[in-house]
C-alpha positions in Angstrom: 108.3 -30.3 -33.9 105.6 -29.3 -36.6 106.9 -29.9 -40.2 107.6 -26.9 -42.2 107.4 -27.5 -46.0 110.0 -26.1 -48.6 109.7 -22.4 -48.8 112.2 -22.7 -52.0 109.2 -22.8 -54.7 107.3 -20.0 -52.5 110.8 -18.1 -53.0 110.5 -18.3 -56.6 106.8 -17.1 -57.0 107.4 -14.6 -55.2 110.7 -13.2 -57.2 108.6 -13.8 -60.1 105.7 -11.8 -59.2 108.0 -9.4 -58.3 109.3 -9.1 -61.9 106.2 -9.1 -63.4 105.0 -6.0 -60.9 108.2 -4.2 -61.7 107.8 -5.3 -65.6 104.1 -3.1 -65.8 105.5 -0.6 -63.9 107.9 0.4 -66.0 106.2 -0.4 -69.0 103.2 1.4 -68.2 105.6 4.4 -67.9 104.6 4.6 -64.4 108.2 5.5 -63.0 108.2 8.4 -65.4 104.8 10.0 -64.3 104.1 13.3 -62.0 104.1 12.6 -58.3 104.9 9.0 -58.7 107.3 8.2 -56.2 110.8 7.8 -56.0 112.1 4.2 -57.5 113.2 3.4 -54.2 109.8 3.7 -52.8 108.2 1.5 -55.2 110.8 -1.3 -54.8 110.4 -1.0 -51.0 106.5 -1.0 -51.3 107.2 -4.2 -53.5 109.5 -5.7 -50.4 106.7 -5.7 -48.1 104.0 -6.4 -50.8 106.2 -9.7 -51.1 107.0 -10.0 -47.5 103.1 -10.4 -46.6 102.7 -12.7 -48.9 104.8 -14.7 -48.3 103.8 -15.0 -44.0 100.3 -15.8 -45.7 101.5 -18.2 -47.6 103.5 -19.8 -44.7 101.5 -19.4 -41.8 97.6 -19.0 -42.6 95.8 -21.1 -41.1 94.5 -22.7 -44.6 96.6 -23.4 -47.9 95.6 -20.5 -50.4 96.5 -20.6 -53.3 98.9 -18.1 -55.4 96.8 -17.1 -58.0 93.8 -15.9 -55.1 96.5 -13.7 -52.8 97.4 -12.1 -56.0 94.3 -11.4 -57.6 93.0 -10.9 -54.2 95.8 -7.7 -53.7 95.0 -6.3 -56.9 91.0 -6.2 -56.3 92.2 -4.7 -53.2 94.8 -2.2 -55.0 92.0 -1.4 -57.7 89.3 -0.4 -54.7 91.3 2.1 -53.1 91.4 4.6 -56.5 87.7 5.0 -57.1 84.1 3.0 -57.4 84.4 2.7 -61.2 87.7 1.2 -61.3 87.7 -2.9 -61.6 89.8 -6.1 -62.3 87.8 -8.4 -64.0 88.0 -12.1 -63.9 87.0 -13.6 -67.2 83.5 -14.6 -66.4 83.1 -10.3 -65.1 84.8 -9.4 -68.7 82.2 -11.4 -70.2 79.3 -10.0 -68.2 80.7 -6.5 -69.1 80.3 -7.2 -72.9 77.1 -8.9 -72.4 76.1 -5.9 -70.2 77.0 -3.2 -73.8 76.0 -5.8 -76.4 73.5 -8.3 -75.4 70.6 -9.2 -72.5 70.8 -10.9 -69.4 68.1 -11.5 -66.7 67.5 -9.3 -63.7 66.0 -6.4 -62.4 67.0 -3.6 -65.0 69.7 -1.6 -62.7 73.2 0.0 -63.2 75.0 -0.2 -60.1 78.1 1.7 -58.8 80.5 1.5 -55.3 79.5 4.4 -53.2 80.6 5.6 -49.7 81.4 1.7 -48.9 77.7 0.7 -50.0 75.9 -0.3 -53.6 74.0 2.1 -54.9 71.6 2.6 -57.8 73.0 4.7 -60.8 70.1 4.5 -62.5 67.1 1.9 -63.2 67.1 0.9 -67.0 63.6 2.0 -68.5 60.8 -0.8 -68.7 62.6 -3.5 -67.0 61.3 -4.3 -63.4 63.1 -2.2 -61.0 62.4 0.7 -63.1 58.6 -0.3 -62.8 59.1 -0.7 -58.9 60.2 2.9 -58.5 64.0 2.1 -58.0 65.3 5.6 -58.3 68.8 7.0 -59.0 71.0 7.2 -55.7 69.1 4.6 -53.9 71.4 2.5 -52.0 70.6 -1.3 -51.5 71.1 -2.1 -47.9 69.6 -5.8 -48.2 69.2 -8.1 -50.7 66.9 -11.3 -49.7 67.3 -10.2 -46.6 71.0 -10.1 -46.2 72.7 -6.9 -45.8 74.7 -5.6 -48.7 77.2 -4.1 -46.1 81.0 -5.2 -47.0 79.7 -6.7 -50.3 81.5 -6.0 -53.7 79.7 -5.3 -56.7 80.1 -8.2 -58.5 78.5 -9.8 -55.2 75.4 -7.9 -55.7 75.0 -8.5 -59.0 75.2 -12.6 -58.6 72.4 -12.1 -56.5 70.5 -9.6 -58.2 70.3 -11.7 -61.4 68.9 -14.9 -62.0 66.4 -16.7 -64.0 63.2 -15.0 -65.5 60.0 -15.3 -63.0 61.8 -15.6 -59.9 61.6 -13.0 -57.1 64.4 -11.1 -55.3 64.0 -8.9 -52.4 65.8 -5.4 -51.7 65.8 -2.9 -49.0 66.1 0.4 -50.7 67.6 3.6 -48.6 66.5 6.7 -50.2 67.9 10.4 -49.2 64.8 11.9 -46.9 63.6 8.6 -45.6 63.9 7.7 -41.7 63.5 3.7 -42.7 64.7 1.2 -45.6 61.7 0.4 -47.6 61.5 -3.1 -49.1 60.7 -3.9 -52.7 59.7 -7.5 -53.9 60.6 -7.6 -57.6 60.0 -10.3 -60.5 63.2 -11.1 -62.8 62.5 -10.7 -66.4 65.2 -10.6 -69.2 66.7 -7.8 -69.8 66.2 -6.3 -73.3 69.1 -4.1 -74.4 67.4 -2.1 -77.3 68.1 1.8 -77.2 66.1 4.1 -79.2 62.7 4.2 -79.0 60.3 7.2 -81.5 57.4 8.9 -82.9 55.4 11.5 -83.6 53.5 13.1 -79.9 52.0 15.7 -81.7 50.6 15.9 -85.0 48.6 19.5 -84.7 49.2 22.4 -84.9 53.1 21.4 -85.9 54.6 17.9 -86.0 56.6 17.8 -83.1 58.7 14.4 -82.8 59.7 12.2 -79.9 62.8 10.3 -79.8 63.6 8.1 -76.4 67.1 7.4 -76.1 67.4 4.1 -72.9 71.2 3.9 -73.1 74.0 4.5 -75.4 75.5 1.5 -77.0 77.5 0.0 -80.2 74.4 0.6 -82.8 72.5 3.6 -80.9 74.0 6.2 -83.4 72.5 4.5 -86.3 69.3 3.4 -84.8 68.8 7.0 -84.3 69.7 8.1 -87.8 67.6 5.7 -88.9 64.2 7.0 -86.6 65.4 10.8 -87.4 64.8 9.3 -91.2 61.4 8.3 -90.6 59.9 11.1 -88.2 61.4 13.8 -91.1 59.4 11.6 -93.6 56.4 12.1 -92.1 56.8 15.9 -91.7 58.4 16.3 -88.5 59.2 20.2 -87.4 60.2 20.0 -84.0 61.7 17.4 -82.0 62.1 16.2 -78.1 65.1 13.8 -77.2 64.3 12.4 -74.1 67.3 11.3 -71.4 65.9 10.9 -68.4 66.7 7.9 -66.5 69.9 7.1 -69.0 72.8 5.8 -67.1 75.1 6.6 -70.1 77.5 3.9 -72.0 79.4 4.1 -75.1 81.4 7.2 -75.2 81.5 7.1 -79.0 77.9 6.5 -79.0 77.8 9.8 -77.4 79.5 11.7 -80.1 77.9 10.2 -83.3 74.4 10.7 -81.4 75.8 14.6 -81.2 77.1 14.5 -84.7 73.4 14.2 -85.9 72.6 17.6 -84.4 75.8 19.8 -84.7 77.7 21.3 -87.7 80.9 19.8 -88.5 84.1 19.8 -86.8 82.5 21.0 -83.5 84.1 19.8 -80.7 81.6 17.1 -78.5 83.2 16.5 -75.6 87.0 16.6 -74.5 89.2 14.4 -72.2 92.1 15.1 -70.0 94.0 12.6 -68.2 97.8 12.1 -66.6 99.2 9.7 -68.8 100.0 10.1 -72.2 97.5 10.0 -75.1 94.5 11.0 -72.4 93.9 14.7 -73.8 91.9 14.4 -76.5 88.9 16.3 -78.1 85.9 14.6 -80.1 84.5 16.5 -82.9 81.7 16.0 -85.5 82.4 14.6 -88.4 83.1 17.0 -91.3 79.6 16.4 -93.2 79.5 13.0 -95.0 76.6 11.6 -93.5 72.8 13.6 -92.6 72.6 15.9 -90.5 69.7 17.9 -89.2 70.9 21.3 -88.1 67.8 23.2 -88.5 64.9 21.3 -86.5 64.1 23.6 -82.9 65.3 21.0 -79.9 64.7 20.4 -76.5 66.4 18.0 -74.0 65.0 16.7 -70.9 66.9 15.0 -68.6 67.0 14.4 -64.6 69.2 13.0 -61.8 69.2 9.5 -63.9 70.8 11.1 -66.8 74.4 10.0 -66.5 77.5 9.8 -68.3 76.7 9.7 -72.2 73.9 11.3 -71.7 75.4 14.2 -69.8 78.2 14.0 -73.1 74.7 15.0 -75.6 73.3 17.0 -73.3 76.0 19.8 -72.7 77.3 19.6 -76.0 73.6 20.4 -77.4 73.4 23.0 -74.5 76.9 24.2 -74.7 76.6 24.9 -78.9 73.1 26.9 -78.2 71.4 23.7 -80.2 68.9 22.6 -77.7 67.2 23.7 -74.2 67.4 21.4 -71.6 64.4 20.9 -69.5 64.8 19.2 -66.0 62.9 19.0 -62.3 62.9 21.5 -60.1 66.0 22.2 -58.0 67.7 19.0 -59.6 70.7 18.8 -61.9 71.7 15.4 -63.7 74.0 12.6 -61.9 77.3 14.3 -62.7 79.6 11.0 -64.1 82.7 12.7 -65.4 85.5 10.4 -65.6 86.5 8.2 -68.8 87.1 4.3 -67.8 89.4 2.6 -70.3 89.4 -1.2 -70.6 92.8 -3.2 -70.7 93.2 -6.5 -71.4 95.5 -8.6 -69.7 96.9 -11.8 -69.4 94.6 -15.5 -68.7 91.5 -13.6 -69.8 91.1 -11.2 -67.5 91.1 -7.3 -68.0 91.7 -3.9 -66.2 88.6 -1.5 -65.9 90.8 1.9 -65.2 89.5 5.5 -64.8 92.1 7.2 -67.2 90.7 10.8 -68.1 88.0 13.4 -66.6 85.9 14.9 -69.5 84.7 18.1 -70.4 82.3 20.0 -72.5 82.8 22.1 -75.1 82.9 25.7 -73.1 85.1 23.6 -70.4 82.9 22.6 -67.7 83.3 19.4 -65.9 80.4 17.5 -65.1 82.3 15.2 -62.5 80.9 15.6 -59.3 78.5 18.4 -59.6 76.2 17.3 -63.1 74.5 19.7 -65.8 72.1 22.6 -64.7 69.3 22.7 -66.8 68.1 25.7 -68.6 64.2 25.6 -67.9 63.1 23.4 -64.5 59.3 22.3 -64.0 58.5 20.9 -60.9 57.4 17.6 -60.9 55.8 15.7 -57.9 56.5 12.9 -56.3 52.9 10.9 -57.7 53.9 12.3 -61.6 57.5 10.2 -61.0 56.1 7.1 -59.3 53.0 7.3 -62.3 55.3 7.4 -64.9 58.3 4.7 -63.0 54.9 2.5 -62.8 53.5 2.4 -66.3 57.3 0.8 -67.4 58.1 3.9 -70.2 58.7 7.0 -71.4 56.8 9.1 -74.0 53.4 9.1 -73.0 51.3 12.6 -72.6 49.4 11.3 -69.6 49.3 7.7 -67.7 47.1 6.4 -64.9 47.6 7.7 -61.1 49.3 5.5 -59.3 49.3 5.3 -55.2 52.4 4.3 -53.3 51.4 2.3 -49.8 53.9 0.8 -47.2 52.6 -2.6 -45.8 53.2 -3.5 -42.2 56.6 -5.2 -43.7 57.7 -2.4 -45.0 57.5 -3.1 -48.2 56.5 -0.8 -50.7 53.3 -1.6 -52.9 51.6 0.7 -56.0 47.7 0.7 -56.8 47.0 1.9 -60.2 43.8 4.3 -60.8 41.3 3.3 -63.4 39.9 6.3 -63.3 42.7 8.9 -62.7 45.1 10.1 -64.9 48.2 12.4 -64.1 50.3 14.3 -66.9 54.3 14.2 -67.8 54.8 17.3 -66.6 58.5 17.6 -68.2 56.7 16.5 -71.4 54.0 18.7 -71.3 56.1 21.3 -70.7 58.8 20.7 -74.1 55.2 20.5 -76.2 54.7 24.3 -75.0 58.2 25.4 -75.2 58.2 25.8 -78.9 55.2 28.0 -78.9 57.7 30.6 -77.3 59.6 32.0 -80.5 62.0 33.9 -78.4 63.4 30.5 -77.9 64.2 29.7 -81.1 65.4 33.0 -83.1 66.4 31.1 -85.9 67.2 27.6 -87.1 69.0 25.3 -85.2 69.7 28.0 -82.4 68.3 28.4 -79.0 68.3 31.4 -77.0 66.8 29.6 -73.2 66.0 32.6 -70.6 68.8 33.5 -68.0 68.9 30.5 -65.0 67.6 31.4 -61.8 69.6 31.2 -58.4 70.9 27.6 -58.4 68.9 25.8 -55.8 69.6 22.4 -56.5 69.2 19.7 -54.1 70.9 16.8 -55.6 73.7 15.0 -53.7 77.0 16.1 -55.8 79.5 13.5 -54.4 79.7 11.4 -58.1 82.5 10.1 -60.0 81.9 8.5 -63.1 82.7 5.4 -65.6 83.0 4.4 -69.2 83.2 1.0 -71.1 85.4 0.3 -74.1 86.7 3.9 -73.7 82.7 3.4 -71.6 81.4 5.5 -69.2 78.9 3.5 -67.6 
C-alpha cells in the first residue's frame, strides 16, 4: 500500500484560491458585463478549475508547487485572449519598465505572439538587428539554432538578450521566401533615446527633419524642444519621419499631436467593454507652443505601429499633414489599448482593454493606415538604408545582400555606389507642389488610387502604462 499524504491542507488552498478567483470576479464587475455567463457557469468552470488541480496536485508524477499550477493557469488563461495580453512575474514587470524608461542589451527588436510563432513587430533604428535587415513581420523560427516553435515570449527574449559583444544566431522567415535565412548578430546595448533632428535642406527653403525612434515618457518634450531649435534657425517646412516605429506611450502619442493641431481636437479615441474604456484624447486648449502653420509630411511604412499610427491619422485625418509611404504597403495596423494592472507579490496584469480610433472613426486594428502619396522603393534602397544603422540621410552607400552556403545572410557595402531614400527624396519635392498646401497648416493630398496593398492585415495591437507597444 503506497502512502497517500493529507489532502486536508491541499483542501484548503484550493477553497482559498477559489475565493480569491470568485473575489476578482466580482470585483472586477465581471458578473455584471455583456455576454459574460451565467453565475452558475462561472462557479461550475471554477469546480473543475479546482478539480484539476487538485488530481495534479495529488497524482503528478513530481511535487509542484501551488504557486507554479496557479500562475501556470493564469499564463495559460491570459494566452487564449490575444498575443498582447500578459501576466508578468516581477522580474517581466521590471523588464517592461526598463523596456519604456531605460536600456538593456540585445539586438534592438519589439516582439509580439503571432499565429503560435514570435514574430518581429519592428526592429528599433540603429541597434543591431535593425542594421542586419530584420524587417517587420519576420518571424524567428530559431534562435542559436533551436527552434522557437512552442516558445513564449518571454523565452525568446532571455535568449535574445545578453551581454554586449556576444553573438546570437536567428533564422528569420520572411513572407515570399521558400527558406529561413540565418542572421549572425553582435549584442550591443540598447540606447532608448527617441527623437533625433535637423535641418536636410537649407536651399531654396529650410525644410526640417525630425526622426521620431519610439514614443516614450519624455518624447513630447524632446520634440518641443528640437521643434524650438529647427524654427530658430529658419525652418519653413518640416518632415516627421515614422518609419520603422513600433509605437509606445499612448500619451506620448497625443502630446506629440498636440504640437501640430489646434486645440481641443480630438487625437485619438478608445472604446472598450468595461466601464471607463470610452474615452476621447484631445489637444490641449493652447498653453504651451504650438506650430499650426508649418506645411507637413509624414512618412511611414509597415514598421510604423501603434503610437505612430495614433500621429499619423490624427495629422492625416485633421488635413495637417500628407503621409508618404511604399508602394502597395499600408502601416502595421496595432489597434488595441493594453492597460497595466498591478497585483498582488509584485506581479501585474498586461490586459487589452479598448480598441482605438481616429478622429473620422477609422480603426487601425487589423488593417493599418493607407497613405496618401506611395513611392516605390526597392528592395536594395531598404536593405541600404537597414545597413547604414539610421534614418535621415539623402543618399547612403549601396549595399549587396549575399546568402552563404549556410544560409546565412551577409551585406557588402559599395565604396563607390550610392543609392537615394527614395521616401525622402520624394517629401523634399512634395512641397514644391502648392496645390498641396492651399494655405497654412492645411493639406489638400491628391485622391488615392485603387488600394493595392500587399501587406499581411491579420494584427492586433498593444500598449504599455495605458502602452501600445
Amino acid at each position: 500500500m503506497s502512502f497517500q499524504p493529507s489532502k486536508k491542507p491541499l483542501k484548503i488552498f484550493i477553497i482559498v484560491t477559489l475565493l480569491l478567483v470568485v473575489s476578482l470576479i466580482v470585483g472586477s464587475g465581471f458578473s455584471r458585463a455583456k455576454n459574460s455567463g451565467s453565475g452558475s457557469d462561472i462557479y461550475e468552470n471554477l469546480q473543475l478549475f479546482a478539480e484539476v488541480l487538485a488530481k495534479v496536485q495529488n497524482n503528478y508524477v513530481e511535487e509542484v508547487s501551488p504557486k507554479k499550477l496557479v500562475e501556470g493557469a493564469i499564463r495559460g488563461m491570459i494566452a487564449t485572449l490575444d498575443p498582447f495580453s500578459q501576466f508578468m512575474d516581477p522580474e517581466q514587470y521590471k523588464d517592461l519598465e526598463t523596456n519604456t524608461t531605460g536600456e538593456f542589451g540585445g539586438l534592438g527588436i519589439q516582439i509580439i505572439m503571432k499565429d503560435n510563432w514570435v514574430t518581429v513587430e519592428s526592429p528599433i533604428e540603429g541597434t543591431p538587428a535593425f542594421k542586419a535587415g530584420i524587417k517587420a513581420n519576420d518571424r524567428i523560427v530559431k534562435i542559436n539554432d533551436e527552434s522557437t516553435e512552442g516558445f513564449t515570449l518571454e523565452q525568446a527574449v532571455s535568449k535574445m538578450r545578453g551581454p554586449k559583444g556576444t553573438q546570437v544566431k536567428i533564422h528569420i522567415f520572411r513572407k515570399g521566401l521558400k527558406e529561413p535565412m540565418a542572421f549572425v548578430i553582435t549584442r550591443d546595448i540598447i540606447l532608448l533615446d527617441s527623437v533625433n533632428a535637423k535641418m536636410i535642406q537649407e536651399k531654396p527653403e529650410k525644410i526640417g527633419y525630425i526622426r521620431i525612434k519610439e514614443f516614450r515618457e519624455k518624447t513630447g518634450a524632446d520634440l518641443a524642444a528640437a521643434l524650438e531649435k529647427l524654427t530658430k534657425e529658419g525652418m519653413t517646412a518640416l518632415i516627421l519621419d515614422l518609419r520603422y516605429n513600433p509605437g509606445g506611450l499612448l500619451d506620448s502619442s497625443v502630446e506629440v499631436s498636440d504640437l501640430f493641431l489646434p486645440a481641443n481636437q480630438v487625437v485619438v479615441s478608445t472604446k472598450g467593454r468595461a466601464p471607463g474604456n470610452d474615452k476621447e484624447y484631445r489637444t490641449s486648449d493652447g498653453e504651451i507652443v504650438k506650430y499650426l502653420n508649418v506645411p507637413m509630411v509624414v512618412l511611414v511604412n509597415e514598421g510604423s505601429a501603434s503610437a505612430a499610427e495614433i500621429v499619423s491619422g490624427a495629422l492625416q485625418d485633421h488635413h495637417r499633414a500628407i503621409l508618404i509611404g511604399p508602394l502597395g504597403k499600408r502601416t502595421f495596423g496595432k489597434g488595441s489599448v493594453q492597460s497595466v494592472m498591478n497585483l498582488r507579490n509584485g506581479t501585474a496584469l498586461r490586459l487589452t482593454t479598448a480598441k482605438y480610433y481616429t478622429p473620422s472613426g477609422k480603426s487601425i486594428h487589423g488593417t493599418g493606415l493607407r497613405p496618401d502619396l506611395e513611392v516605390e522603393v526597392p528592395r536594395d534602397v531598404e536593405d541600404s538604408i537597414l545597413f547604414s544603422g539610421k534614418l535621415g540621410e539623402l543618399t547612403v552607400a549601396k549595399v549587396t545582400r549575399t546568402m552563404t552556403d549556410e544560409s546565412t545572410i551577409r551585406f557588402d557595402t559599395s565604396e563607390t555606389e550610392k543609392v537615394e531614400d527614395a521616401q525622402l527624396m520624394y517629401a523634399l519635392s512634395i512641397f514644391k507642389k502648392k496645390e498641396y498646401f492651399p494655405k497654412p497648416g492645411f493639406v489638400n493630398p491628391p485622391p488615392p488610387p485603387p488600394d493595392k496593398s500587399t501587406t499581411d492585415r491579420n494584427h492586433s495591437v498593444s500598449t504599455t502604462k495605458t502602452l501600445d507597444k
